[in-house]
N, C-alpha and C positions, 0 to 999 in steps of 0.2 A: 378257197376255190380259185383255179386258174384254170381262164380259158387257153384252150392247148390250138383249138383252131376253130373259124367260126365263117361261113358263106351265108349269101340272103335265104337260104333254106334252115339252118342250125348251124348250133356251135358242140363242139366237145369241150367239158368242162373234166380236170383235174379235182378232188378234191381228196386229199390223201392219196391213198394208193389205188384209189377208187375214180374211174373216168364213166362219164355219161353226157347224153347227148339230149340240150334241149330246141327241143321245133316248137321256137314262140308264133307261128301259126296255126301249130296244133289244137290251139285253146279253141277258137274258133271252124274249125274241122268237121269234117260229119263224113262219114261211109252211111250207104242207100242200100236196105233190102227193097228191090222192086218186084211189087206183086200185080199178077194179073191175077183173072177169076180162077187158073189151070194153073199155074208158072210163075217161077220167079226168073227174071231178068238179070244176067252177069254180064261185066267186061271180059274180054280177053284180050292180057296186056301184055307184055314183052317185058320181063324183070331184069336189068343189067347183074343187078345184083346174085341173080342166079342164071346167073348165064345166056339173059336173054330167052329162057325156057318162056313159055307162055303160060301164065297163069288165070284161072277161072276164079274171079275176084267180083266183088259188090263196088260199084263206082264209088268212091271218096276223094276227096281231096284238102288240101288247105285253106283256111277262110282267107280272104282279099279284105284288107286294111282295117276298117270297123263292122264287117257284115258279121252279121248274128248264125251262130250255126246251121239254122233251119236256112238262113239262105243260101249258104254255100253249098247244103244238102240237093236246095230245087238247082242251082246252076250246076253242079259238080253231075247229077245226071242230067242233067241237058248236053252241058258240052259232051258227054264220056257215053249217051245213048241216043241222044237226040229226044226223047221225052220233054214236053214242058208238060209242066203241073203247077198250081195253084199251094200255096201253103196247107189248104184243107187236105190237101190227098195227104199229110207227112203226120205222122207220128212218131213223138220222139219215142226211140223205146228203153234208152238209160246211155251211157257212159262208157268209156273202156279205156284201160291202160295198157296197151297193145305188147310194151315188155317191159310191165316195172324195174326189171333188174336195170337196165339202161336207158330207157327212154324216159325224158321227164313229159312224155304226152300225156293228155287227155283228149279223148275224140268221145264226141256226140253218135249217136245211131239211130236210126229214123227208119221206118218204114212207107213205104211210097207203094197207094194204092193206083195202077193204070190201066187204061185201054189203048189195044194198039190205034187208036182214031189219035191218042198224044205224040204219036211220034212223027214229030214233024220236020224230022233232018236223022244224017246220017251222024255216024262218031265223027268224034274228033280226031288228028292223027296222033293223041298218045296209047289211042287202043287199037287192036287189030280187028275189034268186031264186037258185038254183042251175041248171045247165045240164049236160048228162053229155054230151062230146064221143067219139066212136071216136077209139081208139089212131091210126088209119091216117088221120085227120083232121087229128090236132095239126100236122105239118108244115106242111101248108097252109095253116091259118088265117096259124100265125106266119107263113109266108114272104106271105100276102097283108093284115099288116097288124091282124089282128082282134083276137090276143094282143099286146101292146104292154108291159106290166108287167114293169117290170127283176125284182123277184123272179119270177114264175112263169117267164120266160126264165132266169133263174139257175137256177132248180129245175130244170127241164128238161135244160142243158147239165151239169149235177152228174150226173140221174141219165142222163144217156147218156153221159157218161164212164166209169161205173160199167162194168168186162171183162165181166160178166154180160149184161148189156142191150145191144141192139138198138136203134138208132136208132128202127125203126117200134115199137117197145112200148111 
């Protein structure tokens, strides 16, 4: 294995003819399905990586130093919604490997039950806004396209695997 190039976010690592990228923040990580009693709760973020297009995404982000993934879960939608929540509102709902072909991540996924009476700030400025879709919605953005983000499609299919839940919920 050679590192080919590496910043405080990842490195690209060489290992034969084979390159991949590890995000040693990742471990610590979590993407947020947020739920109301009607709606779930998206960011809409500005992706450089595609061109700045905006994308309808579930807030995630990187754990900070030794914080445990449920906490980077509660801060990551606070900064990125403005919701604060308590740990009781989080359910972890499993793990994801976002593209095992290159990524040596692992991210945590969590569902975050709220009331709008939790939001008590606006975004942060890495998103352009939040957006509250209906439960009875979600299907059809995904299946026409609108949802695209391997985590929040991850999050989704964890939490409708779940015996409890309902596809339409």
């Amino acid at each position: 294995m050679i590192e080919q190039y590496s910043n405080p976010w990842f490195s690209v690592i060489k290992d034969g003819v084979f390159h991949y990228v590890i995000e040693p923040s990742s471990k610590n990580g979590a993407v947020v399905l947020v739920e109301t009693h009607d709606s779930y709760i998206f960011v809409i973020i500005p992706r450089i990586a595609h061109g700045n297009e905006e994308q309808i995404e579930a807030p995630r982000g990187y754990g900070q130093d030794e914080q445990s993934s449920l906490e980077t879960a509660m801060r990551e939608l606070y900064e990125e919604t403005g919701y604060l929540v308590d740990s009781s509102q989080l359910e972890k709902l499993g793990t994801v490997k976002p593209n095992s072909a290159i990524l040596a991540s692992e991210v945590d996924v969590y569902l975050a039950q709220v009331n709008e009476g939790q939001r008590v700030k606006g975004c942060d400025s890495e998103v352009n806004g939040i957006i509250s879709v209906a439960k009875s919605d979600i299907r059809g953005m995904i299946a026409r396209g609108e949802i695209t983000d391997s985590f929040t499609l991850s999050a989704f299919a964890l939490l409708w695997s779940k015996p409890s839940i309902s596809v339409e919920s």
